[in-house]
C-alpha distance (Angstrom), angle and dihedral (degrees) to the residues before:
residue distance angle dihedral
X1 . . .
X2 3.74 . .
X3 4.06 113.1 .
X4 3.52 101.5 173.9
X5 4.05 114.7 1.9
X6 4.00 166.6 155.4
X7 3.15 117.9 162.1
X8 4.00 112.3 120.8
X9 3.78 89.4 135.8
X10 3.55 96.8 -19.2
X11 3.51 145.1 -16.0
X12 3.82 118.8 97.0
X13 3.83 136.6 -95.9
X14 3.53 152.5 169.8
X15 4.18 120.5 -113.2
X16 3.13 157.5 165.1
X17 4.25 112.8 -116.1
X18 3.54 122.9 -129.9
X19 3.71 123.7 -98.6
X20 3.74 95.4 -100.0
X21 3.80 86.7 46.7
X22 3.89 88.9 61.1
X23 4.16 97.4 -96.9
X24 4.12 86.5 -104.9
X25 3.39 121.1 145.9
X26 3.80 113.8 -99.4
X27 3.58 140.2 -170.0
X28 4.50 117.0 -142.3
X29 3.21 119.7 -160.0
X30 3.98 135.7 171.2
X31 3.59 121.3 -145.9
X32 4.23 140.4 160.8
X33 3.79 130.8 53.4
X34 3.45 121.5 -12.9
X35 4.20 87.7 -121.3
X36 4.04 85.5 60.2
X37 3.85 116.8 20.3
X38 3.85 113.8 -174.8
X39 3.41 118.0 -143.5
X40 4.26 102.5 -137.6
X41 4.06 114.2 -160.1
X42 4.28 119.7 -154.1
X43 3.44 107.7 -168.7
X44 3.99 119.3 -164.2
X45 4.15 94.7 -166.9
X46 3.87 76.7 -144.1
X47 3.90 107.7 135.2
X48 3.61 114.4 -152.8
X49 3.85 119.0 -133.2
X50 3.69 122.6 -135.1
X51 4.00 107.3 -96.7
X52 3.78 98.8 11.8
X53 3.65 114.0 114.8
X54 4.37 116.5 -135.7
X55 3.20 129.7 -158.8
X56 4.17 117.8 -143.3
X57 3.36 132.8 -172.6
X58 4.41 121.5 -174.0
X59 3.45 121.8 -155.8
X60 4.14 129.0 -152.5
X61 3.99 104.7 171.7
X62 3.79 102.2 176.9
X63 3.77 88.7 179.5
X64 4.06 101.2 59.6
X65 4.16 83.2 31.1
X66 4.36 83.5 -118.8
X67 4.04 136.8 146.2
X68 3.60 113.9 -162.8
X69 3.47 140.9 -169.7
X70 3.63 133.2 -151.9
X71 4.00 137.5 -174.2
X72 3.54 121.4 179.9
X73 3.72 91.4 -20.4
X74 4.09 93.8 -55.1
X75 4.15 112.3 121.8
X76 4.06 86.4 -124.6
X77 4.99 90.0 172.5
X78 3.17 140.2 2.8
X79 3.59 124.9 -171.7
X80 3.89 126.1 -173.0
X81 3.74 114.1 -128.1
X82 3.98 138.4 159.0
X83 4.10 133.0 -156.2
X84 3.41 134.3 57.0
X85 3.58 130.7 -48.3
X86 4.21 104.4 -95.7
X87 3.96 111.1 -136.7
X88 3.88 110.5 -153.2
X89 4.14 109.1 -69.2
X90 4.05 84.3 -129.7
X91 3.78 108.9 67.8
X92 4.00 83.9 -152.4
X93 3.75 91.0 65.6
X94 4.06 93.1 49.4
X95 3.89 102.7 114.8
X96 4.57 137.8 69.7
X97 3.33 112.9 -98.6
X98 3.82 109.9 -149.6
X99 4.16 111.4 -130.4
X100 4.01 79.0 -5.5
X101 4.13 142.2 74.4
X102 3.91 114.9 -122.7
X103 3.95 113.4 -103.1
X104 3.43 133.3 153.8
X105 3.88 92.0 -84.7
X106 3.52 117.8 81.0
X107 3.48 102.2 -126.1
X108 4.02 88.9 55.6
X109 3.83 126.1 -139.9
X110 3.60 148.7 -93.9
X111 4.17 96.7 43.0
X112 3.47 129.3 -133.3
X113 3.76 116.3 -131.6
X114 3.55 96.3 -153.6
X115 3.69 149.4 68.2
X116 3.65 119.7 -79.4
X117 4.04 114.6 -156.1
X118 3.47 107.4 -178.5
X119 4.00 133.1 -8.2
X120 3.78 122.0 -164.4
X121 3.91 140.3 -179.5
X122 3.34 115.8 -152.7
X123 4.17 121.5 -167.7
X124 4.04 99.5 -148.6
X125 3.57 126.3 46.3
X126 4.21 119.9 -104.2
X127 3.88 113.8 -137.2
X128 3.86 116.3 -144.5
X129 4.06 90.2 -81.2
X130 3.91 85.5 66.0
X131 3.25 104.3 41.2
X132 3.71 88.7 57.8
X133 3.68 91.5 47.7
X134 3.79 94.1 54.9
X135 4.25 94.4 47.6
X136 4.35 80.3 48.6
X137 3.71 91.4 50.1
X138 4.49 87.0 35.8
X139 4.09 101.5 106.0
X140 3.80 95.0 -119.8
X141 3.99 83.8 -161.4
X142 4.04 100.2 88.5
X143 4.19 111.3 104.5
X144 3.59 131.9 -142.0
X145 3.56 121.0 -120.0
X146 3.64 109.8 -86.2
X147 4.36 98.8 -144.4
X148 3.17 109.2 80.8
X149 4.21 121.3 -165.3
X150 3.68 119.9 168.8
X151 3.76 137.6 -148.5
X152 3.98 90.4 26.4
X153 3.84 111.0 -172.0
X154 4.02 118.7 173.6
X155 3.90 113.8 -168.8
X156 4.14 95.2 -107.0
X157 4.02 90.9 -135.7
X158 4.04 126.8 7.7
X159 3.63 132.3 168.6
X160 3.81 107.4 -131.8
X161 3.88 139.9 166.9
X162 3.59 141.1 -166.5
X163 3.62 108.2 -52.7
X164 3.55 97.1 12.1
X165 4.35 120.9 143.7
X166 3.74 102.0 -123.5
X167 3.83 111.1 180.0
X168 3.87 133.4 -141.4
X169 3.71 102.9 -161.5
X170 3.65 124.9 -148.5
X171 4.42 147.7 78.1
X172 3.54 135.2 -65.9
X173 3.33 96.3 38.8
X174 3.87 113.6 148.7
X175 4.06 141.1 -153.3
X176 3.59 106.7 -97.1
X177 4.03 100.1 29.8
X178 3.96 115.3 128.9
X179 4.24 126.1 -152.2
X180 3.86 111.3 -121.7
X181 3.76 100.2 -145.2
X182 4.06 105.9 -156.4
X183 3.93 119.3 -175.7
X184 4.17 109.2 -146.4
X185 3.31 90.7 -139.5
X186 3.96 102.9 56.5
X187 3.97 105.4 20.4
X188 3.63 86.9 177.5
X189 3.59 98.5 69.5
X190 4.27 104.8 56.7
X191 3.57 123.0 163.4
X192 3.85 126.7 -144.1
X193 3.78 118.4 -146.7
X194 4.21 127.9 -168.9
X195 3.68 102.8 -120.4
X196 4.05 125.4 -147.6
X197 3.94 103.2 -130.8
X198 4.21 120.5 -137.7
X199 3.39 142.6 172.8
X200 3.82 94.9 -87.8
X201 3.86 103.1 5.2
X202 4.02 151.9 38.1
X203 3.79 119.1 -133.1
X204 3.44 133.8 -153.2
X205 3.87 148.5 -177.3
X206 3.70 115.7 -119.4
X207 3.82 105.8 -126.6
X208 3.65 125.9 -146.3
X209 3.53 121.2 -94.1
X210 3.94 88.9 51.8
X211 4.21 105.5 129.1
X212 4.19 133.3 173.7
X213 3.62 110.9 -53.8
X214 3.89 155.4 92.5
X215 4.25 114.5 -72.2
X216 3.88 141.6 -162.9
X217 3.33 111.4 -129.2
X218 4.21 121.5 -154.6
X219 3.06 143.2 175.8
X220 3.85 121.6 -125.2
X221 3.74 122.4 -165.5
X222 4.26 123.7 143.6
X223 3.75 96.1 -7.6
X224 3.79 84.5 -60.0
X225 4.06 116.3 115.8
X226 3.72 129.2 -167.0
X227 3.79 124.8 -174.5
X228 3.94 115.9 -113.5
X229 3.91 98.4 -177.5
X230 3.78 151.7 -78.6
X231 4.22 117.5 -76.3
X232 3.89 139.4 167.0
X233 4.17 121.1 -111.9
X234 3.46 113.8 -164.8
X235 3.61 115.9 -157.7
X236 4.35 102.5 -126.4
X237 3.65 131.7 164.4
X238 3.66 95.2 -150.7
X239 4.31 105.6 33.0
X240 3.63 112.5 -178.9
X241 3.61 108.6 -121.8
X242 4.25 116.7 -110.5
X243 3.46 104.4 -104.9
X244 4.15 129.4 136.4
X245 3.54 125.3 -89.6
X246 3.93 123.2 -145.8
X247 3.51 117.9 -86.5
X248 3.91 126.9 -112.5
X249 4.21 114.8 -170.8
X250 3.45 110.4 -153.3
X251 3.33 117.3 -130.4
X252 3.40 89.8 -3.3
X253 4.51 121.7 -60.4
X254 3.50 83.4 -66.9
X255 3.89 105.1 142.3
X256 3.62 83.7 96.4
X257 3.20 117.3 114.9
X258 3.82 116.4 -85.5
X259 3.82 95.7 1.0
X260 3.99 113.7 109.5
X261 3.31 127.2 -152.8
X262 3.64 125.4 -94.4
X263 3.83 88.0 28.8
X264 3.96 132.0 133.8
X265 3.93 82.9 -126.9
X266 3.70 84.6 57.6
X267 3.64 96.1 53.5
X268 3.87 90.5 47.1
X269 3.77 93.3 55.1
X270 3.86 92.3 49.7
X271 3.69 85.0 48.9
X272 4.26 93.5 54.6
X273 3.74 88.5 39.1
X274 4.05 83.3 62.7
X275 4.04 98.5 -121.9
X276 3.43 133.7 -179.2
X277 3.74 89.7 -138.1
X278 3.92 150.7 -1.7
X279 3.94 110.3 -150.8
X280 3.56 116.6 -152.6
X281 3.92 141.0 174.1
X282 3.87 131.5 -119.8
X283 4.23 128.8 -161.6
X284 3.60 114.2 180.0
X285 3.75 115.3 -135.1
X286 3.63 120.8 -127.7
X287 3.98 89.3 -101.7
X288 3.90 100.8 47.7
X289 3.35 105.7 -79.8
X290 3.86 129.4 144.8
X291 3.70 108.8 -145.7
X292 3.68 127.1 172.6
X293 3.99 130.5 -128.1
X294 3.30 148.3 106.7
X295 3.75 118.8 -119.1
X296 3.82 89.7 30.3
X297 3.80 87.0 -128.3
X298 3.98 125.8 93.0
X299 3.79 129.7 170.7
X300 3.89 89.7 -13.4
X301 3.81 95.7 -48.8
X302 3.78 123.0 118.9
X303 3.67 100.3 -145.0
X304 3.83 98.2 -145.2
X305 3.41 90.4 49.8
X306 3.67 100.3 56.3
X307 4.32 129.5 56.5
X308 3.59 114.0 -118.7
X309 3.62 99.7 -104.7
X310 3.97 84.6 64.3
X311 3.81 94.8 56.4
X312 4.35 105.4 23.8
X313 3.63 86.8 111.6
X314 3.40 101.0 55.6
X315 3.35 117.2 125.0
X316 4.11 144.5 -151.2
X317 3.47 125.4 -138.3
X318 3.71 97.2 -96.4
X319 3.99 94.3 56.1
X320 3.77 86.6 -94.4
X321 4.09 116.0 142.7
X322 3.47 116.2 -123.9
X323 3.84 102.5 -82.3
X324 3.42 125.8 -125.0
X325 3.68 125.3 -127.2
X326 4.19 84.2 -121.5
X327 3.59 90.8 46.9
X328 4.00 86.0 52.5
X329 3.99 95.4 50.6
X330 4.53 87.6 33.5
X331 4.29 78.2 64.3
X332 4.21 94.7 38.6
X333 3.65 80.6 55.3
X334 3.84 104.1 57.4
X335 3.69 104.1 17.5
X336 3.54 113.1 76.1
X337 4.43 132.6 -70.3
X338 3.38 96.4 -55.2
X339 3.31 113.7 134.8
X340 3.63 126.1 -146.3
X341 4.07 130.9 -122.3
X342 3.33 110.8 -151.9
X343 4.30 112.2 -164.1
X344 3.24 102.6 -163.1
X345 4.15 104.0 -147.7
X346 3.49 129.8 -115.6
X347 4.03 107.2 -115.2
X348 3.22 138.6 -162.5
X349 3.67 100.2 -93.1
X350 3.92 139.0 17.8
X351 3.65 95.0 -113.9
X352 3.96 87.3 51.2
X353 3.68 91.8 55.9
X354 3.90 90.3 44.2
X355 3.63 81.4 56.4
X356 3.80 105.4 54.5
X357 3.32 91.7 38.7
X358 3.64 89.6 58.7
X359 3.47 93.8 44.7
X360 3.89 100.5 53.5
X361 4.19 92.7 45.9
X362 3.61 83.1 57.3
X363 3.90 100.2 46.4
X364 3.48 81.9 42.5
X365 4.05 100.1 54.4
X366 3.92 89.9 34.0
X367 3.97 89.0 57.6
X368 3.67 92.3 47.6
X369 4.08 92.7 -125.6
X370 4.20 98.1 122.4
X371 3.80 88.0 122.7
X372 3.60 96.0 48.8
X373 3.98 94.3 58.4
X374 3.25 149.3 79.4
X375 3.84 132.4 -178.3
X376 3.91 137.4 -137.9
X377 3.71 138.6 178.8
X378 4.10 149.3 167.2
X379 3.95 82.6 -140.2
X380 3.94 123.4 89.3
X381 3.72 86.8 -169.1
X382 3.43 97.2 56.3
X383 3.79 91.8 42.3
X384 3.88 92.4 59.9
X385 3.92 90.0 48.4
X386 3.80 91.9 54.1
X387 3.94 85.9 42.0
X388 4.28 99.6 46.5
X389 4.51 86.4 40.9
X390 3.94 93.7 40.7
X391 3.64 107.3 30.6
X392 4.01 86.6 167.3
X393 3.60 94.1 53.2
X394 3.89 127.3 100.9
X395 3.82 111.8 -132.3
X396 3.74 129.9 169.0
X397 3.62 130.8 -145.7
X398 3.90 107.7 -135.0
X399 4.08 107.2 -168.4
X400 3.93 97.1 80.0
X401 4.25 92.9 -141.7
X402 3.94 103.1 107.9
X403 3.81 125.4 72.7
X404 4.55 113.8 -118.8
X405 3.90 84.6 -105.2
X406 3.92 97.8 55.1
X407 4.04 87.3 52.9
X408 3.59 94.6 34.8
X409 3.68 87.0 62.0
X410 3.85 88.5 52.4
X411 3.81 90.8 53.7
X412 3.79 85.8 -112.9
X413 4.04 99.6 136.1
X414 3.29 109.0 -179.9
X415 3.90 132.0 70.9
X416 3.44 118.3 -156.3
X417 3.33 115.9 177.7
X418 3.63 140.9 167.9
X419 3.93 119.2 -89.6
X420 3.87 81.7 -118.2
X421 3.71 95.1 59.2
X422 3.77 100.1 46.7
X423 3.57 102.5 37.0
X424 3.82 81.9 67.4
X425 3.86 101.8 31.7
X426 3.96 91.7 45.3
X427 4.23 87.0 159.3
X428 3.71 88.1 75.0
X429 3.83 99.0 74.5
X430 3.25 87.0 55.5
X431 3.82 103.1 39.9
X432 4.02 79.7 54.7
X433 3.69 97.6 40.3
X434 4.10 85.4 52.4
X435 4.05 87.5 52.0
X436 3.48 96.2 52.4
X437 3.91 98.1 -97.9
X438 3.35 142.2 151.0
X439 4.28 115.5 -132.6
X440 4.14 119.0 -156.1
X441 3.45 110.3 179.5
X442 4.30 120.9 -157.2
X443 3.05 141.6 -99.4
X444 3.62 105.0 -21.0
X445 3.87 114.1 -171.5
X446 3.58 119.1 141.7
X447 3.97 123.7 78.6
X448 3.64 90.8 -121.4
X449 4.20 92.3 44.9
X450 3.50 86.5 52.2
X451 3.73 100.0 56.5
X452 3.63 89.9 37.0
X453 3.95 87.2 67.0
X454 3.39 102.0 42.3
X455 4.14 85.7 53.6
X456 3.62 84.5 48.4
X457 4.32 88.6 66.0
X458 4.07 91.3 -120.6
X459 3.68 116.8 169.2
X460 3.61 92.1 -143.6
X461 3.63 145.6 28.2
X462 3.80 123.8 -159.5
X463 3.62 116.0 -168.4
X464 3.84 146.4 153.4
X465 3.52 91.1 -127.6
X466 3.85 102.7 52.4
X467 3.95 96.0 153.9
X468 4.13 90.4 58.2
X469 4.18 91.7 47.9
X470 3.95 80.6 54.6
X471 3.75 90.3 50.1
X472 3.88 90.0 55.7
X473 3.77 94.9 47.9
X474 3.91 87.1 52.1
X475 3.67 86.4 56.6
X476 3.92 91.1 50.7
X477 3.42 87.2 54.0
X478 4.43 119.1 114.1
């Protein structure tokens, strides 16, 4: 959580670390040539406590080539490093947000769940005398909030309307709290909303009067408030209702630890997790063989250059053989309802793509498994094959640079598009939705990502990280 901060690809700033990082507060700070900024991290090991107020103070002395870190006037790191302070690459993303990071949005990124007193730049660098002079001169009065609601997660962007449930995700919410509702624009003018308490969420009615723009959101409870975060409303006429999409692992759940991508072991785990899907990728070999991988290259071999007998041996980091496309649908078949993506690679030619996409329809259909696939590719051409030979089959179109009609036409019915793409274009899910399509969206791996996709009314999510998406809908649940 970013208290004080700039430092989307340089800058400097003052935050809070992540839970697996040891929640401490840290100091960021990016330093060297402009060509090759380093990004240098202070840690304090100090650990805030809810509703105690801190006082930090971050260092850059270019002179004596030093970071340092300060917490209520104690030197807590110091870390030696030489260059020039880097400003932000992106001119748009050249200013502090306060209780935020810069980005490119104007309401920043990264939140801070937490009161911020007072922010300051200074333009020369304080030595330890100074730093201890402005925590003496700090007034030491100023209080925390006293609520205290963990884990809070506000859907980035949503289209809402009168009436609509909008919901503020997170713990230690109680019966009886309210939502403050504060447009950016016109602080003057808040609105407080009765909230519906759950395990892992409040929910509340959209009132009237609520139009296009960024808004505080706080909790109320006892005459007491606490801030919960800073989100986008966008006025619609039709919003899509919050619900959870079905979830896609990519490459298999394998950011567990010693399961590689691409791997029957991967596949298994997204089948225990309870998945909608496992994607995968195929190469054919230069003899007819489906292999699966990624990259296409493996200990210095590039798979579609090479005939099986030349690569069987091949192995992944866990020990695992290279896996076979057959040994991929043999474990889709007996291990549960996961279904199984199949990305059918780019190759190196269009007659090799004709052929592997030949090749896996037909292992496919001769195994009996066309219900328990689906199909993806970066190719149009190889989409339309797929589409004209297996009319029934769902295949997605990966690239992101046609319009739901122009596919739709092709029989192609599913977009799926990068996060990039239709976080920007948001009309498309419902262009497709309106066609009759279904919309993936790729590869979804930050909190924040992930609730921006499920506001966006996606079908499906595919992420890295398909056991923390499930954590989210859990909190969604009522």
């Amino acid at each position: 959580m970013s208290v004080f901060s700039s430092v989307e690809d340089g800058g400097a700033g003052l935050s809070v670390a992540s839970s697996a990082q040891g929640n401490e507060i840290i100091f960021e700070l990016y330093t060297g040539q402009e060509s090759s900024p380093r990004m240098v991290t202070l840690r304090s090991g100090v650990v805030p406590e809810k509703g105690k107020a801190y006082h930090v103070v971050g260092v850059w002395d270019k002179e004596k080539e030093t970071a340092r870190l300060y917490v209520n006037g104690e030197l807590t790191s110091t870390f030696g490093t030489s260059g020039d302070f880097v400003l932000p690459e992106n001119p748009v993303n050249q200013w502090f947000g306060i209780g935020c990071d810069a980005g490119t949005s104007s309401r920043g990124q990264d939140p801070f769940i937490g009161d911020v007193f007072l922010a300051r730049v200074y333009s020369q660098p304080a030595d330890d005398a100074q730093a201890a002079a402005l925590w003496s001169d700090a007034d030491k009065g100023v209080a925390g909030s006293v609520i205290s609601i963990n884990d809070v997660m506000l859907f980035p962007t949503c289209a809402v309307g009168p009436g609509f449930k909008y919901m503020v995700l997170g713990t230690g919410f109680q019966d009886g709290d309210a939502v403050k509702i504060v447009p950016v624009s016109d602080m003057d003018n808040p609105v407080e909303v009765e909230g519906d308490v759950y395990d892992g969420h409040i929910s509340i009615s959209i009132p009237d009067g609520i139009t296009t723009g960024n808004y505080s959101f706080y909790i109320v409870r006892n005459g007491a408030e606490a801030p919960l975060g800073v989100a986008r409303l966008e006025l619609s006429d039709n919003p899509v209702p919050l619900s959870a999409p079905r979830v896609i692992a990519h490459r298999g759940y394998h950011t567990l630890s010693g399961v590689p991508e691409n791997s029957i072991a991967a596949l298994k785990a997204s089948q225990e997790l309870g998945v909608y899907g496992c994607e995968t990728d195929v190469w054919i070999t230069t003899d007819g063989v489906l292999v699966i991988h990624h990259d296409g290259v493996l200990s210095g071999m590039t798979l579609q250059d090479c005939t099986y007998e030349e690569i069987r041996n091949l192995k992944l980091s866990n020990g695992e053989t290279l896996p076979l496309l057959s040994d991929m649908l043999e474990q889709t078949r007996t291990g549960g309802d996961t279904r199984l993506i199949i990305e059918i690679k780019e190759h190196s030619t269009d007659e090799r793509n004709a052929l592997v996409t030949d090749a896996i329809l037909k292992m496919v259909e001769d195994m009996g498994m066309e219900d328990h696939v689906e199909y993806i590719c970066f190719d149009r051409d190889v989409c339309r094959r797929i589409a004209s030979a297996a009319p029934d089959a769902m295949v997605g179109y990966l690239t992101g640079d046609f319009e739901p009609a122009d596919l739709a036409e092709e029989g192609i019915m599913c977009i799926d598009y990068p996060f990039s793409t239709l976080n920007i274009n948001r009309y498309m899910v419902a262009d497709a939705h309106g066609l009759g399509m279904k919309v993936n969206i790729w590869t979804v791996n930050s909190d924040e990502d992930m609730l921006a996709s499920i506001a966006l009314g996606v079908d499906y999510i595919t992420t890295d990280y398909p056991d923390r998406l499930m954590e989210i809908y859990e909190m969604m649940e009522e």
